[in-house]
C-alpha positions in Angstrom: 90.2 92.6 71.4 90.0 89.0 70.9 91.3 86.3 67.5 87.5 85.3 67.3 84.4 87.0 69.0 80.9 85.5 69.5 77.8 87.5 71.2 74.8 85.2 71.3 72.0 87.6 71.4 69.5 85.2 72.7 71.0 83.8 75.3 73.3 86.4 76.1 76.6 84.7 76.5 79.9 85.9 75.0 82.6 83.5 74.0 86.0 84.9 72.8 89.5 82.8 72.0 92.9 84.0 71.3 94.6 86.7 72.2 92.1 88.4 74.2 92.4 91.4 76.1 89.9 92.8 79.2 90.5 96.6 80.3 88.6 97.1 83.3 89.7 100.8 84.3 93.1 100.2 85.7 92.6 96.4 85.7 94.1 94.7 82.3 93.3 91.2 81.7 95.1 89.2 78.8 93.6 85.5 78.4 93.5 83.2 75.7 89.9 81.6 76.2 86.6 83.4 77.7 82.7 82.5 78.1 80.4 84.6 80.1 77.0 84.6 80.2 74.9 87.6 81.2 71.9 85.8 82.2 73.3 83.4 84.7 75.8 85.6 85.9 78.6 82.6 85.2 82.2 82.3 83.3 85.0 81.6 83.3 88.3 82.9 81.7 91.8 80.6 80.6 95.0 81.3 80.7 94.9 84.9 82.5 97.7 87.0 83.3 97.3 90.6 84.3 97.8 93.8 85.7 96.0 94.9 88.9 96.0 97.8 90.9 94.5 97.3 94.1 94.0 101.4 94.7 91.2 101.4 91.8 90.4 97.3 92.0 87.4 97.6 94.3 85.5 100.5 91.7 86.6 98.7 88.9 85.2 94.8 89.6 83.2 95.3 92.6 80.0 95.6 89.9 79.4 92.4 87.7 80.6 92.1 84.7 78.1 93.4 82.1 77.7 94.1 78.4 79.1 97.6 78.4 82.5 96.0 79.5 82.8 94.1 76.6 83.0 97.1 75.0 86.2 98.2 76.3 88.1 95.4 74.7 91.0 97.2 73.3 94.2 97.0 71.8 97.1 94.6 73.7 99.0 96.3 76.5 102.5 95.4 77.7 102.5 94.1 81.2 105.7 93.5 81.6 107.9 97.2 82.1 110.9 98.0 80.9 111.6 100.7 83.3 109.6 101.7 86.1 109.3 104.4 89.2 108.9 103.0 92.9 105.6 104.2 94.4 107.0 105.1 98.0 105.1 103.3 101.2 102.3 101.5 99.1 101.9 98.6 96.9 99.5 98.9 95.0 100.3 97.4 91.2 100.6 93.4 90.4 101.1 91.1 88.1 98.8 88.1 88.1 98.8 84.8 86.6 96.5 82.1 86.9 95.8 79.3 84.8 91.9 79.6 85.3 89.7 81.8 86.6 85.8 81.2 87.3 83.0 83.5 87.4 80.0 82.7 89.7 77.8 86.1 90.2 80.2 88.3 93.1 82.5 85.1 93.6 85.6 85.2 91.5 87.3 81.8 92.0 91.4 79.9 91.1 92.7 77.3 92.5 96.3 78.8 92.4 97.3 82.1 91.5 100.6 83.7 91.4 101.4 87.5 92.2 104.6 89.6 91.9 104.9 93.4 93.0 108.1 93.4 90.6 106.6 94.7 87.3 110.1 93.9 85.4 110.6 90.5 85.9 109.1 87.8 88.5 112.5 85.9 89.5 113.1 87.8 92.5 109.8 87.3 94.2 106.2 85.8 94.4 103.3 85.4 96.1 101.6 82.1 95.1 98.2 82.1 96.4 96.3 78.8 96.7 91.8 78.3 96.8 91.9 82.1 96.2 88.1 83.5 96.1 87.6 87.4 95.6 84.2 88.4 96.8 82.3 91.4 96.0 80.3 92.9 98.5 78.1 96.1 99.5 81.5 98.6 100.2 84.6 95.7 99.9 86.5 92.9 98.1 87.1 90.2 100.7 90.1 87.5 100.0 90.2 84.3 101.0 92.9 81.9 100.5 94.2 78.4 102.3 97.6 77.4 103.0 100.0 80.2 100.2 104.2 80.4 99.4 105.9 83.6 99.0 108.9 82.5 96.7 112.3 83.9 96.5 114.5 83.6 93.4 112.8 80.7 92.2 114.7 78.2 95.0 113.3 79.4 98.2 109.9 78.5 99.4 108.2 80.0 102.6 104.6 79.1 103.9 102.2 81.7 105.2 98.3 82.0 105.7 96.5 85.0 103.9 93.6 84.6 105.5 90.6 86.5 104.6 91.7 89.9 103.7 89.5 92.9 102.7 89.6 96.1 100.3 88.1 99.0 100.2 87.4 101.8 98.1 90.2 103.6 99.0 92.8 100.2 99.0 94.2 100.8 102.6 92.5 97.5 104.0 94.3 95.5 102.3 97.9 94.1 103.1 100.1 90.9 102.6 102.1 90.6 105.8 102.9 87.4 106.9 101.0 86.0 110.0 103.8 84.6 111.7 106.3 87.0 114.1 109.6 85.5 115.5 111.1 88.5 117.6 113.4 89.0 120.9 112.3 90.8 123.6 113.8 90.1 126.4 112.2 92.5 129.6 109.0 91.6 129.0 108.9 88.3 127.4 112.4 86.6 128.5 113.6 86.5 125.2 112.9 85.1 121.9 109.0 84.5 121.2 107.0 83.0 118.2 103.0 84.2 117.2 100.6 83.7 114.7 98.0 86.3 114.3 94.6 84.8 113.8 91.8 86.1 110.9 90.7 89.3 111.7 87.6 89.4 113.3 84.6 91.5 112.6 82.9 93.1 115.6 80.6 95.2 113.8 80.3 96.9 110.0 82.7 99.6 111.9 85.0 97.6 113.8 87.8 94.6 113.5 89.2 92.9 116.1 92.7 91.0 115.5 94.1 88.5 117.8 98.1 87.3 117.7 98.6 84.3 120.6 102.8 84.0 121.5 104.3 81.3 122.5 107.5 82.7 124.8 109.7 80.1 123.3 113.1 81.0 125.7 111.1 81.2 128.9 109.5 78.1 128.7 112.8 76.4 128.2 114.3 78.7 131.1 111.7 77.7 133.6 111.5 80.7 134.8 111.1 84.6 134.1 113.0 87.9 134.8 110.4 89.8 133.5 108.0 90.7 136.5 108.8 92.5 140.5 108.2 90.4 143.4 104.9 89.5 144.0 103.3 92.2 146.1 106.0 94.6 145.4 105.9 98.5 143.2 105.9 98.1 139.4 108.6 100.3 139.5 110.6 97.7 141.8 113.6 95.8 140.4 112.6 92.7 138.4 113.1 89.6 140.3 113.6 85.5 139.0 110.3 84.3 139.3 109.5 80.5 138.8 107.1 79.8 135.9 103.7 78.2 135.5 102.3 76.7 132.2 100.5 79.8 131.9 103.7 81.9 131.8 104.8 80.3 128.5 102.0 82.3 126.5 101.4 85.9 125.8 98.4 87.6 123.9 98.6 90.5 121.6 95.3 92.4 120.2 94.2 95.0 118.3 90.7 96.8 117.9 90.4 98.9 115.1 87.3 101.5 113.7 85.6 104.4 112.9 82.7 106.4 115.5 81.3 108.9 113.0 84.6 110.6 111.5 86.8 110.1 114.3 89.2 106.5 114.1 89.4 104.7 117.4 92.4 102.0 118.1 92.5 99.7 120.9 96.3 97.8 121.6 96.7 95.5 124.6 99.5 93.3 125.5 99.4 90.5 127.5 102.7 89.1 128.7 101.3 86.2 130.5 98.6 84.4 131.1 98.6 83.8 134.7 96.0 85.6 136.8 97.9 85.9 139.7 100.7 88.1 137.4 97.8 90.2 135.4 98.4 93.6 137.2 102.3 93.4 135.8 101.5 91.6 132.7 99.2 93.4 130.8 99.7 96.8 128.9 97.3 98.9 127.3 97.0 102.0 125.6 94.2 103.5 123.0 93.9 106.6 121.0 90.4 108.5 119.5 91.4 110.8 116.6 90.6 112.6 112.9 91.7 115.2 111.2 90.9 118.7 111.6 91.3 122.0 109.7 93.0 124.7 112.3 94.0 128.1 111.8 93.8 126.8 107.6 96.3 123.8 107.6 95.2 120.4 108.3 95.9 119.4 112.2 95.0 115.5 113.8 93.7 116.3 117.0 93.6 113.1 119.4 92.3 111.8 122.7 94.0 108.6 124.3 94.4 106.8 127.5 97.2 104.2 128.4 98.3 101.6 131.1 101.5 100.4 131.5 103.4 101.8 128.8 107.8 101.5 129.1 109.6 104.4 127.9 113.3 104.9 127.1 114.9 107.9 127.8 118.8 108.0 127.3 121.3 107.0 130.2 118.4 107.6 132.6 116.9 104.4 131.0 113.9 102.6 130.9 111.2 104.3 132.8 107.4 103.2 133.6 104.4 105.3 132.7 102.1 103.8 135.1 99.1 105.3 134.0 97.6 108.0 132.2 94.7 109.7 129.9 95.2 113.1 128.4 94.8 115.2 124.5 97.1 116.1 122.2 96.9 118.6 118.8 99.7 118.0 115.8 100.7 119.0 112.6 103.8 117.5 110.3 104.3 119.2 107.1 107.4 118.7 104.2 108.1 120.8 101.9 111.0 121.2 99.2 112.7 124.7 98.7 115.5 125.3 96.1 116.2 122.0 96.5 116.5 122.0 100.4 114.0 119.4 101.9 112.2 120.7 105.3 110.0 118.6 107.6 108.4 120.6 110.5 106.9 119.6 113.4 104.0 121.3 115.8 102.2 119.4 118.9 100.7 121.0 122.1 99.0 118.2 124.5 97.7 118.2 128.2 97.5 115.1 130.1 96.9 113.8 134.0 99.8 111.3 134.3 101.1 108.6 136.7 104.6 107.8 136.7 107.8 106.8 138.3 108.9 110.1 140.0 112.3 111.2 138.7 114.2 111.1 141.9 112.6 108.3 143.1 111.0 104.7 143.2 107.7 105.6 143.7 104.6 107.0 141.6 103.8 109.7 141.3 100.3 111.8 139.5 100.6 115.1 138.3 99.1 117.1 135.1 101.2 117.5 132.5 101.1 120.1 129.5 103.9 120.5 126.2 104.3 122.8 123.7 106.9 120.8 121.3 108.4 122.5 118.1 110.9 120.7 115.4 112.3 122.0 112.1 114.8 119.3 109.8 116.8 120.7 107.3 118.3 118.8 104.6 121.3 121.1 102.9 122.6 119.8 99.1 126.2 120.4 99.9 127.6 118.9 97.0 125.0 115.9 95.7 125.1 113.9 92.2 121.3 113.1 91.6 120.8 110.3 89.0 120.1 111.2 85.4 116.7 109.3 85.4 114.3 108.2 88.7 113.1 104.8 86.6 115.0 102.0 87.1 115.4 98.9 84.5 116.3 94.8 85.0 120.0 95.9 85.8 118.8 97.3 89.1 118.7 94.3 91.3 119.4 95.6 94.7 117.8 98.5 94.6 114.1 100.3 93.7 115.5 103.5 92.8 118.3 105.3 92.0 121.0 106.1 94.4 121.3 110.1 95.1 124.8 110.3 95.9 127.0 113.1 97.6 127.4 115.3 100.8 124.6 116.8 102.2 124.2 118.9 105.9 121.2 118.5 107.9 120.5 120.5 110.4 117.7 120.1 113.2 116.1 122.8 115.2 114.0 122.0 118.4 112.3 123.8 121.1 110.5 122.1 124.4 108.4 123.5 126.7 106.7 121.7 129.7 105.0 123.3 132.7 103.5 120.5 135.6 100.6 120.9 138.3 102.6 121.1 141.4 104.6 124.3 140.0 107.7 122.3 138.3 108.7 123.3 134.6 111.3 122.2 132.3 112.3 124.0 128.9 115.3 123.3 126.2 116.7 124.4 123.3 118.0 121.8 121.0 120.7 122.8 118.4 121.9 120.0 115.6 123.7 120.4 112.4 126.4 117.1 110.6 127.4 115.9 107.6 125.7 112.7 105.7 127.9 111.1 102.8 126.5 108.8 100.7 128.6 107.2 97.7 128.6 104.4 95.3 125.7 102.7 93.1 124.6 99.7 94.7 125.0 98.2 91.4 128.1 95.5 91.6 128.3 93.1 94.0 130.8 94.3 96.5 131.0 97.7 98.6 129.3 99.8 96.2 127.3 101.5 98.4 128.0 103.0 101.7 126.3 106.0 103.7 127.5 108.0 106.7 125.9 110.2 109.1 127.1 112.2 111.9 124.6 114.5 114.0 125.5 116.0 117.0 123.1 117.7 119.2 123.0 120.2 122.0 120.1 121.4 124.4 120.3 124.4 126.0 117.7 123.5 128.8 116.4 124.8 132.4 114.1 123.3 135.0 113.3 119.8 136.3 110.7 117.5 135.4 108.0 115.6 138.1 108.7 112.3 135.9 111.9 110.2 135.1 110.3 109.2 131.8 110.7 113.2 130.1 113.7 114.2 132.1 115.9 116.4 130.0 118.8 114.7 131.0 121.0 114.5 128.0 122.4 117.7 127.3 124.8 116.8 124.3 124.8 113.4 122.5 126.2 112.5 118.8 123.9 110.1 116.3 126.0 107.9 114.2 124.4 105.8 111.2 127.0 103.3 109.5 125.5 101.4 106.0 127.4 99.0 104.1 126.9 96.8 101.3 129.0 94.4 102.0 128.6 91.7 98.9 125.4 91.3 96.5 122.5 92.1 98.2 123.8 91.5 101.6 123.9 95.0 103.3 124.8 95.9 107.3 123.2 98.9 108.6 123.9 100.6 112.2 122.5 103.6 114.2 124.0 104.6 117.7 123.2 107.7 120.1 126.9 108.4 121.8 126.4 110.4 125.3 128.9 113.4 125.3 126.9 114.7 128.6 130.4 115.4 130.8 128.7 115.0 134.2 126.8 111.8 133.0 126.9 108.8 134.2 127.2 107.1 131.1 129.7 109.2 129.6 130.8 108.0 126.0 128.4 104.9 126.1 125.6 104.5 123.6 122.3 105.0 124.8 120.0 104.1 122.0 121.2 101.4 119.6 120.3 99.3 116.3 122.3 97.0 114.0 120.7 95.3 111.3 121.9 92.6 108.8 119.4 92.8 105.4 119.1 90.9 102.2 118.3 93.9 100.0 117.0 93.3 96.4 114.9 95.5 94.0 111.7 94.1 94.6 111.4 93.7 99.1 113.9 93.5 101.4 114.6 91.2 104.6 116.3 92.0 107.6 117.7 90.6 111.1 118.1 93.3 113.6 118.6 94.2 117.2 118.4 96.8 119.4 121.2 95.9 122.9 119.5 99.3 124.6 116.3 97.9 125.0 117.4 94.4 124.5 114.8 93.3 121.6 115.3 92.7 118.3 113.3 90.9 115.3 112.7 89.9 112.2 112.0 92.8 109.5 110.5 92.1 105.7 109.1 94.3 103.2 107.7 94.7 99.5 108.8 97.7 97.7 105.7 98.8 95.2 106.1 100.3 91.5 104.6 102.1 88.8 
């Protein structure tokens, strides 16, 4: 649809102005001025704001614009919602403003465009996107960018790098975290830490390599560490103060990521120092080989992986080190909804040759290891208000969907069995039901919304494990989860595992711990949190995605 429309048959070149509109498949285009020609494979388009969905973008523009599309000029479309539905765990509609946009063969070009995920209004927040160039190639839309601002209710303005970024058919390629990570982690890094990840990196058409350098910020102005044993000393020693080298202040995190045939391989190493002379204690590695498989008529991921140095926490028995190990492992996780009663269960059998602290001991020890684990959650409507509509308009502002309010039960069955190569076996029965009341509307600005759970859970268990790090230790323990809004969008939200074991050690202490201060709004959400169990914490943020 355009005001005026000109087709120039000879040279093949299409100008249009006012009020045009593109339809591409799910890509809508409103601009006021176009020119295209077909010959040189050149344009440009004015004014442009759209609506993009980046699940279908790469089928609908990855071929060049061409006659046909200029057929499916149609009638306006509002962009702008007045209600929508959130599209859980994906983001995958825009809107999309630029001023100009170019046309040069595959190479789609703007020297500043603007993105929001909220399809309502764009107040709350947006991506501005500087030098942006959209690609096309043989299976992907690559994105490059330069320096970009993600905004915040029109006053707050926060740097990041894109990068180049890549989609594929299937839209999962393609994400818009920020490059930067401030985080606390205190045993293996001292404390706070900065990084940047760096472009991702491709190895081959099959595999990407991404690089994150740290910069240990709190150990380098310590001038020394707490995070490594005494030189020559067990890894399962007691951590000593070590003085620091320059090296010390820098870490390395990496990722390699790809497919060999149908099976997806993932590489993760950790580097918590760049010193030679402290690379045994400072590096950690693990990777996993693993696709999808149809068993017994349900669909199963069966998995291969190896790891090095990997820290586990379990309970009051605390942190415990998994020195080395390689091993298998077949799962399943379905939900399901039955007369309104939500049910996720929960199926993995595995066999692995392990290294490991020894439970009753300091040193390592290697044994073979198989599981059979079972779990069943229950989630019981006791007495639940679900909102008359699941679209939300403008007046939600803290919130991408409606609250479901009321008391509900869940209830958690589990069953554990683990047999080990010297003889040793270890089995429990874990029982869980409590209460979780949720009330209010998150609408006003002060304590309108507040949840709280109580689970308490008891294993029934026999045996002894070879390994400190899968010791059935905790026999009865109570999970408490505390949310409050506490004034606009400003919400505090709180987990804790409380040890009722009576011949623990830890008695009545919390073993596993997380508080959180967010900034909640309809549209993403950012968070503060920390965990005092494992002493770490970070920096969380998020885009919530709509429809």
């Amino acid at each position: 649809k355009a005001d005026d429309l000109i087709y120039d048959k000879f040279n093949k070149i299409i100008r249009a102005k006012g009020n045009i509109v593109l339809i591409f498949g799910d890509q809508i285009f409103e601009v006021s001025k176009l020119e295209y020609s077909f010959i040189s494979q050149k344009g440009y388009l004015l004014d442009v704001k759209a609506s993009i969905n980046t699940n279908s973008l790469m089928d609908d523009l990855s071929s060049n614009f061409s006659f046909s599309d200029s057929n499916k000029i149609e009638s306006l479309l509002e962009l702008n919602k007045k209600e929508v539905l959130r599209t859980p765990d994906k983001v995958e509609n825009w809107i999309f403003f630029t001023d100009k946009m170019t046309i040069d063969g595959k190479k789609w070009k703007s020297k500043k465009a603007v993105f929001s995920n909220d399809l309502l209004e764009l107040q709350q927040v947006k991506l501005v996107i500087n030098s942006l160039e959209v690609i096309s190639e043989a299976e992907k839309l690559r994105f490059k960018s330069s320096l970009n601002y993600l905004i915040f209710e029109e006053k707050i303005s926060i740097p990041f790098w894109l990068g180049d970024r890549s989609l594929n058919k299937s839209g999962e390629s393609f994400n818009l975290d920020n490059r930067w990570n401030l985080g606390y982690e205190n045993l293996d890094k001292d404390g706070y830490f900065i990084g940047r990840k760096f472009n991702s990196i491709d190895i081959s058409d099959n595999f990407v390599l991404d690089l994150e350098p740290q910069f240990l910020i709190q150990r380098s102005l310590n001038g020394y560490t707490k995070s490594f044993v005494k030189k020559g000393e067990s890894i399962t020693s007691d951590r000593v103060k070590r003085n620091t080298s320059f090296e010390d202040y820098f870490a390395l995190k990496s990722q390699v990521k790809g497919t060999i045939d149908d099976w997806d391989l993932e590489i993760n190493k950790n580097l918590n120092s760049l010193d030679f002379d402290k690379f045994s204690n400072a590096f950690r590695f693990k990777t996993e080989l693993s696709r999808e498989i149809d068993f017994l008529d349900t669909k199963w991921k069966k998995s291969f992986y190896g790891i090095y140095r990997e820290r586990v926490w379990n309970g009051s028995l605390g942190e415990a080190e998994i020195y080395s190990g390689y091993g298998s492992k077949l799962q399943k996780e379905n939900t399901w909804i039955v007369d309104g009663i939500k049910k996720t269960e929960f199926l993995s059998l595995g066999l692995a040759n392990i290294t490991a602290e020894a439970l009753n001991s300091r040193d390592l020890v290697t044994n073979l290891k198989g599981n059979l684990f079972y779990s069943l959650d229950q989630k019981f409507p006791i007495s639940i208000q679900d909102p008359e509509k699941k679209s939300i308009d403008i007046s939600y502002r803290y919130i991408p969907k409606p609250i479901t309010k009321g008391l509900s039960l869940n209830t958690r069955l589990e069953a554990s069995s683990s047999f080990y190569g010297n003889g040793e076996h270890q089995e429990y029965l874990g029982l869980g039901i409590g209460p979780e009341l949720i009330f209010g509307n998150f609408i006003n600005k002060t304590f309108d919304y507040t949840r709280i759970g109580l689970f308490p859970f008891y294993k029934f268990g026999s045996g002894e494990s070879v390994f400190k790090f899968d010791q059935n230790y905790d026999k009865f323990t109570l999970n408490i989860s505390f949310d409050q809004q506490l004034y606009g969008p400003i919400i505090l939200k709180s987990f804790g595992t409380l040890n009722l074991t009576n011949d623990s050690n830890d008695y009545g202490e919390l073993i596993d711990s997380k508080i959180s201060l967010n900034w909640k709004k309809r549209s993403y959400e950012f968070g503060i949190f920390y965990q005092p169990h494992n002493q770490s914490g970070g920096i969380s943020f998020g885009l919530f995605g709509f429809k």
